[in-house]
N, C-alpha and C positions, 0 to 999 in steps of 0.2 A: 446875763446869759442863762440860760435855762440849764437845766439839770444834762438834758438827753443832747444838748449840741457840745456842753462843755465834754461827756464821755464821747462822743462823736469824733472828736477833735484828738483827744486825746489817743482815744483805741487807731485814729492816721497817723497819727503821731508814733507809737508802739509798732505797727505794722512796720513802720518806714525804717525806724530806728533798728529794726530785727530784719531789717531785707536790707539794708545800705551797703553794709562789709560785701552779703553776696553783689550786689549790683555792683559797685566801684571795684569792685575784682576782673568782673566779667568785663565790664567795660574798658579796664584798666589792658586785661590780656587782649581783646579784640585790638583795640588800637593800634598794641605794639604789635600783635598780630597784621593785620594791613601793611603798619611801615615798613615790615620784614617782607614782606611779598612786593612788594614794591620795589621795596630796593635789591632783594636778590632771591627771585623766583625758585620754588627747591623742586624736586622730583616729587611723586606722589611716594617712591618707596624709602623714603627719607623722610622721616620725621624731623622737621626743624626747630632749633633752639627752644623759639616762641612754644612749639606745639607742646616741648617737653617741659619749659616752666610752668605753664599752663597747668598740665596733668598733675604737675609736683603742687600747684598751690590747692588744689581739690583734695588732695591723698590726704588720708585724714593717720596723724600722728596718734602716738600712743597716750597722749593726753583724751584725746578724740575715744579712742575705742574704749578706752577704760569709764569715760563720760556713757557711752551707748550701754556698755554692760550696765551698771550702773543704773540708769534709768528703767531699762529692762529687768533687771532685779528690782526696783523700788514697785514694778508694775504689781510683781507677783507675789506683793504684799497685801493688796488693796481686796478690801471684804467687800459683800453683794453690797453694802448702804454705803459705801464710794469710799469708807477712811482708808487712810494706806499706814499699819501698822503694825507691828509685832509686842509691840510690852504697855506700857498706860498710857494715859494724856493724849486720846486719840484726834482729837481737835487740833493739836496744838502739833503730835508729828505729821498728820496730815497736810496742814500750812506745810511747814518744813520739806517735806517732799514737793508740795507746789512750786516754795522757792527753787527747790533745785534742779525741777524743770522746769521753770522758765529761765533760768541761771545759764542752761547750755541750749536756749530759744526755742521750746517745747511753748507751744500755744495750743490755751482750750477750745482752739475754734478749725485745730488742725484734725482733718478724718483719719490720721494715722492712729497707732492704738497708744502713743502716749500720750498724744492729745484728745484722744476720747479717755485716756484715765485720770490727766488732769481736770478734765470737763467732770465728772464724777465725784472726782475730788475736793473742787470748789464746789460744785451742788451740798456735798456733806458739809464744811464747812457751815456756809450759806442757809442750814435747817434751820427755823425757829428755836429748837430742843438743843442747841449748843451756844446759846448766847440767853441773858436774863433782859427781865424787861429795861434795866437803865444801858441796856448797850456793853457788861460785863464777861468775857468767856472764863473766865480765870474759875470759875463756880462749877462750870459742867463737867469739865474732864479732869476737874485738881491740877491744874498748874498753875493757879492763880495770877499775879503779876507777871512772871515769865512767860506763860500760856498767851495771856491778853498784849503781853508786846508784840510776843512772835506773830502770831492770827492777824494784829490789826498790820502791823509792817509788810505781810502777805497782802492784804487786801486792801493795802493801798496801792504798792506794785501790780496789783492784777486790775487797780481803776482800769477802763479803758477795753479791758481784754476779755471781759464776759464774749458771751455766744448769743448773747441778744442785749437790746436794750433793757425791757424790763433788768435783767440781769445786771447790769452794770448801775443801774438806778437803786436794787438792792444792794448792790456794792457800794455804792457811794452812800446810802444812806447807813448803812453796819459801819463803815467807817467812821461817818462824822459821830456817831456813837460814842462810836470805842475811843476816839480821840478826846470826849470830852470827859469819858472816867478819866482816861490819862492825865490829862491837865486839871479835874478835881481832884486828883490824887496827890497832885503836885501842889496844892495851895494846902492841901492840909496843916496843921499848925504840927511845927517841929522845932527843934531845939537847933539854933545857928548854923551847928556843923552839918545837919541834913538837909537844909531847906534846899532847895530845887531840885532834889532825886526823887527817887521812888522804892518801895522796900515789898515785900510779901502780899500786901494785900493795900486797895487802895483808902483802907482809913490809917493804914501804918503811920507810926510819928516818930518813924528813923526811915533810914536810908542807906541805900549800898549799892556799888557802883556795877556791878552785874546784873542785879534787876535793870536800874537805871538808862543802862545803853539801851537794850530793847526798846525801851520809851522815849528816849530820844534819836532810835533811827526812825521808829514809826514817828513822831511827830513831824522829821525833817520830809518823811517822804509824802508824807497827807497835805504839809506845806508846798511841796511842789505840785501836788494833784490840785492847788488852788483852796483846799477844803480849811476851815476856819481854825488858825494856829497863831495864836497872839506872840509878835516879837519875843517880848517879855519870859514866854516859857522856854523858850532857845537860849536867853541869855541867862535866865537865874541856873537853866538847866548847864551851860558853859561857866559857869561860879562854883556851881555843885562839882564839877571835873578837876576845876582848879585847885581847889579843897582836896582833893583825892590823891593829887601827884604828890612822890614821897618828899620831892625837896624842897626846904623851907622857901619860900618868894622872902623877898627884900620888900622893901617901901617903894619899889616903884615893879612890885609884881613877875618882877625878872626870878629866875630862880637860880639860887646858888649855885648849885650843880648843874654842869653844862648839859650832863648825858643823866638822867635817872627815866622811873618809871612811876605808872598807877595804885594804887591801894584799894582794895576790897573795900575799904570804909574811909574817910575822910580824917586827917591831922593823923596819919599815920606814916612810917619810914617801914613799910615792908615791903618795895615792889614785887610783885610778881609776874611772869612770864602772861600769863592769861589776864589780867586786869589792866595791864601796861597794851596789850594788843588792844582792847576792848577801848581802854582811856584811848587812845592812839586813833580812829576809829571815828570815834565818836565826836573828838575835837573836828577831825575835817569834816563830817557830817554836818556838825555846827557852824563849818563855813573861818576856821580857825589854823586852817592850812601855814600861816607864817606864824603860829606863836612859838615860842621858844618850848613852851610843854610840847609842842607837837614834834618838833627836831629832837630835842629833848630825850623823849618816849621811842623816836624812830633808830636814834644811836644807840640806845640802851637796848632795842630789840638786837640790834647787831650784834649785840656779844654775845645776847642770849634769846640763842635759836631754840626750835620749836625742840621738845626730846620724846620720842610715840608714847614712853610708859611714863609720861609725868603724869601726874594729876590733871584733867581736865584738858587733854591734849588737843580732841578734836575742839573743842570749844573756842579755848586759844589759839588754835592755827585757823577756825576761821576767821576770825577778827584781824589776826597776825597777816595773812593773805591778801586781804582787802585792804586794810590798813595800810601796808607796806607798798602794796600798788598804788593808792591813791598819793603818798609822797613819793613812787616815780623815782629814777634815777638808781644810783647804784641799791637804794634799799630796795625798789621794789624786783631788779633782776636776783639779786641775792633771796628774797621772799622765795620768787618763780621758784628756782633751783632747789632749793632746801627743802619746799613744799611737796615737789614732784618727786623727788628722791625719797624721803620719806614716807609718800600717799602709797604711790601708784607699786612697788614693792608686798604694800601690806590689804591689797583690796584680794579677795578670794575667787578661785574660780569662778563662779555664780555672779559676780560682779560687786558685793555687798563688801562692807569695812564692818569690821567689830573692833571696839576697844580695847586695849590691854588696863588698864586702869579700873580699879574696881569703881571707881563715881561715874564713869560712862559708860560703862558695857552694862550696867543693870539697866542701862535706857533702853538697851537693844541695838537691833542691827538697823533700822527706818535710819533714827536718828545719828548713827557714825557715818553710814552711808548719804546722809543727805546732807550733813557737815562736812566730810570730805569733800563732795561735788561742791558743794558752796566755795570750799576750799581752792578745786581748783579750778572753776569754772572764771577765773579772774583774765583768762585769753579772751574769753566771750562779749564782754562788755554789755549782754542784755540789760541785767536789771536796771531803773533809773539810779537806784539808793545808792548806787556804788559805782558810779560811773566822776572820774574828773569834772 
């Protein structure tokens, strides 16, 4: 299949999956609408049941507005050459903002004015002068490894969703790129405990679990865009996680402790809040949703909730967010709750999030604010990467 049918396919695909909720609403109220007139005809000065659940399911909650502000602030960030930033690594919050409007169904092919600042935004991205000849961005804006996760996991999310073909042909060819430093990066020769992560830069010959997620959600999700991703780096990359959880496995790989969490670095016992989110995350991403790490990691986030002035808060609660949703059930209503409680409190007039923690407010306000949305944009269900 050709390049221009398979994004063809895909960008009906994205259209469809981002119109469904509205259509099956609409549809859903019409119906019950009809059988309510049918079976008991009302005045016109009477609003009926139907008409008022109707209006209740469009009223947009305060997840909703805090989402608009939000976007609307991220607008009045964005310089004349399309980046949307306030502090460094303009390539890399750029993406980040991308994500977080397409996160609450912002497309760059819509005439509104987020979706003409999206449109702008991927064009920036997209410039020759922010990515090197082997398909690297981590070089242009200094973020190296984390820069080139985030950018390529944006622009495999966005396959599909250019404003033209050309566009989406240069999308898919910047990805199969980036995807392939990714995966050189990963055969690089490393000592046992690193092999199948990724570290700072892609000839590093260690590894650490916070780089690593970014490259293996973009892997998962280039894998779903069809684009060339060998089994093999998904599984050394799910060995590399397994390594990282704090409690010892046994001989048949079960781990001693029912409830534990993640480690920053591999054959270590320090979970932390933000690398147990991240570890958590990135198991189901890998398609690992019943391993006992992933229950594991889910019960251990249970006790220990997200806290706004920890270290690394927004970081950790977006992972925390996603993570906790895609294991469903009481972890992921408990997520909702704590999440929203916590966010929507501390977002500013203007719509913007700043950090209390001195490791993320010197990132600026682009990046709190496009992590919080990331955060709570988990009602939405747009992005593919994070969807059940």
């Amino acid at each position: 299949m050709k390049i221009s049918e398979q994004v063809t396919i895909r960008r009906c695909f994205r259209l469809l999956q981002q119109c469904m909720p509205a259509v099956l609403t609409v549809g859903l109220c019409c119906h019950a609408a009809v059988g309510q007139q049918a079976a008991a005809p009302q005045t016109a000065a009477t609003p009926d049941k139907t008409t008022q659940d109707t209006a209740a399911v469009f009223q947009k909650d305060e997840v909703d507005l805090a989402m608009d502000r939000a976007v609307a602030w991220l607008q009045t960030k964005q310089r004349e050459d399309g980046a949307i930033i306030d502090r460094g690594h303009d390539t890399t919050m750029t993406a980040l903002a991308i994500m977080a409007m397409a996160s609450v169904g912002v497309q760059p092919g819509s005439p509104t004015p987020a979706g003409q600042s999206m449109q702008r935004a991927l064009a920036f991205v997209l410039k020759d002068d922010r990515v090197d000849a082997k398909g690297y961005f981590g070089d242009r804006d200094g973020s190296r490894m984390y820069g080139h996760g985030i950018i390529t996991l944006m622009l495999t999310e966005m396959l599909g969703m250019g404003v033209s073909d050309e566009q989406d042909t240069l999308i898919h060819d910047r990805c199969q790129k980036a995807i392939d430093v990714i995966l050189s990066a990963q055969k690089t020769r490393k000592p046992v405990q690193a092999r199948g992560g990724w570290r700072y830069t892609p000839a590093a010959a260690d590894a650490d679990l916070s780089v690593s997620v970014w490259q293996v959600m973009a892997l998962r999700s280039a894998k779903n865009d069809g684009l060339e991703v060998p089994a093999t780096a998904i599984s050394d990359a799910v060995e590399y996680l397994r390594r990282s959880y704090a409690s010892p496995l046994d001989r048949n790989g079960l781990p001693e402790k029912k409830a534990s969490g993640f480690c920053y670095e591999p054959n270590q016992n320090n979970p932390t809040f933000t690398m147990t989110a991240a570890g958590l995350l990135a198991m189901q991403v890998c398609g690992e949703y019943e391993s006992p790490l992933t229950s594991g990691a889910a019960d251990w986030l249970l006790a220990h909730p997200p806290q706004w002035k920890e270290r690394f808060c927004s970081y950790g609660t977006y992972y925390y967010a996603q993570g906790m949703y895609q294991r469903g059930g009481e972890h992921a209503e408990t997520a909702r709750r704590l999440v929203q409680e916590m966010l929507l409190p501390k977002q500013a007039a203007d719509g913007s999030w700043l950090a209390e923690n001195g490791e993320e407010r010197n990132h600026g306000g682009v990046y709190c604010t496009a992590m919080a949305v990331l955060s709570l944009s988990v009602k939405y269900h747009f992005l593919p990467i994070y969807q059940k």
